[in-house]
C-alpha positions in Angstrom: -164.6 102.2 117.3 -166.3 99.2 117.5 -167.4 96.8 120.5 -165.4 94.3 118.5 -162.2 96.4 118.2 -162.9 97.8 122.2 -162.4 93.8 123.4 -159.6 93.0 120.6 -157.6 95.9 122.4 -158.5 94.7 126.1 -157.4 91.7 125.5 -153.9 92.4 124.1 -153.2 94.8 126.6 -154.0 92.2 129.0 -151.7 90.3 127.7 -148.6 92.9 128.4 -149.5 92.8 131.6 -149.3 89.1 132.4 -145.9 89.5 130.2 -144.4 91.7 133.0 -145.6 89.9 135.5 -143.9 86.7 134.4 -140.7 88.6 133.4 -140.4 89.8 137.3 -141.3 86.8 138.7 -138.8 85.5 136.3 -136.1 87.8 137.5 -137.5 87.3 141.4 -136.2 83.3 140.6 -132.7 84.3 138.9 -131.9 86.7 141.7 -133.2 83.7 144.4 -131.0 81.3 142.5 -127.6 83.6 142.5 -128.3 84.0 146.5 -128.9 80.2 146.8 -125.7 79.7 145.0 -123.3 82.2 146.1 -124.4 80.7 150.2 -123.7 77.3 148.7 -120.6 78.1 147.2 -118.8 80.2 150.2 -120.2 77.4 152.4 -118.7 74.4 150.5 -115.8 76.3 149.4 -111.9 74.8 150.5 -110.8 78.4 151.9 -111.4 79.8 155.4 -113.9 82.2 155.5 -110.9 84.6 156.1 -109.2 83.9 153.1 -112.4 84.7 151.1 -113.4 87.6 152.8 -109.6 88.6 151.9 -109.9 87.7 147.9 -113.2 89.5 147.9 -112.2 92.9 149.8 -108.5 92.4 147.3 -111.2 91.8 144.1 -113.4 94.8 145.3 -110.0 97.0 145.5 -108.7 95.6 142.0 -112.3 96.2 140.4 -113.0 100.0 141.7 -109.5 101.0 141.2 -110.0 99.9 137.6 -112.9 101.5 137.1 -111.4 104.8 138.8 -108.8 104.5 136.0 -111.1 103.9 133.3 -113.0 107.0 134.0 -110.0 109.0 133.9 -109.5 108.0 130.2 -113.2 108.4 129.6 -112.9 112.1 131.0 -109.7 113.1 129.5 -111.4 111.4 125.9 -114.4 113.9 126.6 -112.0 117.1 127.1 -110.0 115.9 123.6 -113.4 115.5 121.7 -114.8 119.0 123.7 -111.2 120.8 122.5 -112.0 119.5 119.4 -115.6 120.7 118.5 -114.6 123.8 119.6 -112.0 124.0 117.4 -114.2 122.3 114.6 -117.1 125.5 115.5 -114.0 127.9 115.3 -112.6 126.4 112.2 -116.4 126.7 110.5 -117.1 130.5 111.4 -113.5 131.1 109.0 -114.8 128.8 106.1 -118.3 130.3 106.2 -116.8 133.7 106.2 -114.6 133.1 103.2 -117.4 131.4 101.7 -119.3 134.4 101.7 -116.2 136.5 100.3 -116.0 134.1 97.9 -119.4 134.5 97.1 -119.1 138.2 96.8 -115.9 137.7 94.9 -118.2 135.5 92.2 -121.2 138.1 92.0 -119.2 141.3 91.6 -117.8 139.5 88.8 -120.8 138.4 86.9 -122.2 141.9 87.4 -119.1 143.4 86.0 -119.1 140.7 82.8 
């Protein structure tokens, strides 16, 4: 490899790096600027701090009770599909063994003919 080809290299690699770097620092501000504006928000907001801390425990409840539910479906969808590979394996061993008779069936014929 060349010196040429050695720098060409260095410098787009160095590149990447200053890419991630500005993507964190980049995420660093979006994650600043929620905070910033979730504190404004609860502090300007019209409800008593009660009330919100009420809507968000009743949100909180609502969300993992959801997502509880969801997984259920998710894990029962997973048995059903499991059941039916199984069945699908079961179902293959009796073609491939027919197949094989048949195949027999075919050469004992041609032999015969």
């Amino acid at each position: 490899m060349s010196e040429f080809e050695n720098v060409k290299n260095y410098e787009y690699s160095d590149r990447l790096g200053n890419a991630d770097r500005g993507t964190v620092r980049d995420l660093v501000f979006l994650i600043a600027g929620l905070g910033i504006g979730a504190g404004l928000a609860l502090l300007l907001s019209p409800a008593s701090g009660e009330d919100v801390r009420y809507a968000l425990r009743r949100g909180y409840r609502k969300t993992v009770k959801g997502l509880g539910k969801r997984t259920q479906v998710l894990r029962d969808r997973a048995d059903d599909l499991l059941e039916h590979a199984q069945d699908l394996r079961e179902h293959a061993g009796d073609i491939r063994e027919r197949g094989a008779r048949l195949l027999r069936f075919a050469r004992r014929r041609t032999q015969r003919a």
